[in-house]
N, C-alpha and C positions, 0 to 999 in steps of 0.2 A: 504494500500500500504506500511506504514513503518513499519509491521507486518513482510511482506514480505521481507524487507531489511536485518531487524535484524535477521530473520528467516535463510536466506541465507550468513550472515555472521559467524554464527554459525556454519553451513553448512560447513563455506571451512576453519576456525579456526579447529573441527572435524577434516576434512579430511588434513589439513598443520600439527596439531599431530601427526596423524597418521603415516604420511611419517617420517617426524623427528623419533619417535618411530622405525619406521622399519629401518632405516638408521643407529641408535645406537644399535639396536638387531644386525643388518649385521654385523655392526666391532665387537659388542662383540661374536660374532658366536655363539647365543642364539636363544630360540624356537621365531620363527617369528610371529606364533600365532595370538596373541595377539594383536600383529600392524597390521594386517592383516585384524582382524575385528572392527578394530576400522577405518581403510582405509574405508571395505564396506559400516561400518554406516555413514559416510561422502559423500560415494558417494551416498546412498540412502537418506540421508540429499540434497544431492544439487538437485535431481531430485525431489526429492518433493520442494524446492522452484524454481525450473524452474515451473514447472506446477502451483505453486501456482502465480507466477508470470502472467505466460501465461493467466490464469482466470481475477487475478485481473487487468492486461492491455494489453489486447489482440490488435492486431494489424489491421490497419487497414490503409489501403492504405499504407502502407510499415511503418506508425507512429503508436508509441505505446499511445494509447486513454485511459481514464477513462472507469472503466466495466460501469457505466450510459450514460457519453455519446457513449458507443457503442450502448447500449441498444435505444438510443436516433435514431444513426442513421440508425438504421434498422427498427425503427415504418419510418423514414420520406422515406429513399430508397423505402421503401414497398409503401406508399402512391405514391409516385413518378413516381413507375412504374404502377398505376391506374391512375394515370394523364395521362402517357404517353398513353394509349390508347384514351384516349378522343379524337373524331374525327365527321365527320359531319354526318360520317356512323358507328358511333359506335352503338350497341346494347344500350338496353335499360338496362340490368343488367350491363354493361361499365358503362354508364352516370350513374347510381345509385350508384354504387360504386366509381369513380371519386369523386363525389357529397360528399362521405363520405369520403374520401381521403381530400379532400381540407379543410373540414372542421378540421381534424385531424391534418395536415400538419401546419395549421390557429393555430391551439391550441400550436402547439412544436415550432411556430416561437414567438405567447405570452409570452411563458415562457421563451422564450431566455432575459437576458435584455436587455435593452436599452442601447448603448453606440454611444458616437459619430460617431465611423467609422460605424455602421450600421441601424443609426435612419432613413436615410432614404427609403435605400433598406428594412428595416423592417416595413415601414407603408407603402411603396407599395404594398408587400404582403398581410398584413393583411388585407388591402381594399379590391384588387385586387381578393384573391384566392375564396370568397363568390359569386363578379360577374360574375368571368367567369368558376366557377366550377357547379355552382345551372341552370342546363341546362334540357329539357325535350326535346324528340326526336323532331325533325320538327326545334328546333331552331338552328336559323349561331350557329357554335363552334368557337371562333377562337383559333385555337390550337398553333397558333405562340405564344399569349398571355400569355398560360396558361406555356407552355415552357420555355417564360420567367421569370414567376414566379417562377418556380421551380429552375431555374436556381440563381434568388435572393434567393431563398429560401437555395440553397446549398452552395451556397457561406455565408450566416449568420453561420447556420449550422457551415461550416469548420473554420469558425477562431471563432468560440465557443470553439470547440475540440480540436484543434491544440494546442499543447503546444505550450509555448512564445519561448523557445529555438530554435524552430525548423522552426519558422520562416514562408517566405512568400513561400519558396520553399514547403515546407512540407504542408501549408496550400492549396496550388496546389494541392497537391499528394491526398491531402482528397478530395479535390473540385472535382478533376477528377472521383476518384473513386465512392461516392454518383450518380453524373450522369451516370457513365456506369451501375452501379448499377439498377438505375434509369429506364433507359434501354434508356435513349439518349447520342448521340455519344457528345463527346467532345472537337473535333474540334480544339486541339492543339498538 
């Protein structure tokens, strides 16, 4: 990421020569040239660090995230929307894949750490996503259950990724997005 910083400062140092350059060719009424493509390599400088940008913290619920934990929350959304099928008529390839959902889901909340604001909501899932995920056709589902786990599950998730700047609003904006994602409605 501070690759990308320095990369982009360079970029519009470039392209602020440039202009100065063309600005003292204009008064002295001299060939333009010259400032001219040193303006272009500036501006083809600053689009390559937008996009090297956009890679490296690509955006997600309107917040700009780590490329990891994006990559984080598109294994959990993905799982999440296999949960969300879980039902007491779901197909047997549903409950199988669920099953393997939750255990996946199970593994990305382990790795999250431990801190105070989420010790709890993080060993309810951890318990929780094994019991009511590990299901074979004929058994109750309870799918309120499993919703709320997921729902724990995305709320650890978003104030993992959420920068500290951005606060409890932005940590919303992730929280929301994971569950529409998810493919459960939101509800605020």
């Amino acid at each position: 990421m501070m690759f990308w910083s320095y990369y982009s400062l360079f970029a519009w140092i470039v392209l602020g020569a440039g202009v100065v350059y063309l600005i003292v060719q204009a008064i002295r009424r001299r060939s333009k040239k010259i400032s001219i493509i040193v303006i272009g390599i500036g501006v083809l400088l600053s689009i390559g660090s937008f996009a090297g940008f956009s890679y490296a913290a690509p955006m997600y619920g309107g917040i700009n995230i780590e490329r990891v934990d994006y990559e984080l929350v598109q294994r959990a959304t993905r799982d999440g929307k296999a949960l969300s099928k879980i039902s007491n008529d779901a197909t047997d390839k549903q409950l199988y894949d669920g099953s393997k959902a939750g255990k996946d889901l199970r593994k990305i909340i382990k790795s999250i750490p431990e801190t105070y604001s989420n010790h709890t909501q993080r060993q309810l899932v951890i318990q929780g996503l094994p019991t009511f995920t590990d299901n074979e056709s004929g058994d109750y589902i309870d799918d309120q259950q499993i919703e709320t786990l997921v729902r724990m599950s995305a709320n650890i998730i978003s104030k993992k990724i959420t920068p500290k700047d951005e606060g409890s609003k932005g940590q919303l904006k992730v929280y929301k997005q994971i569950m529409t994602d998810s493919g459960y409605k939101t509800g605020m």
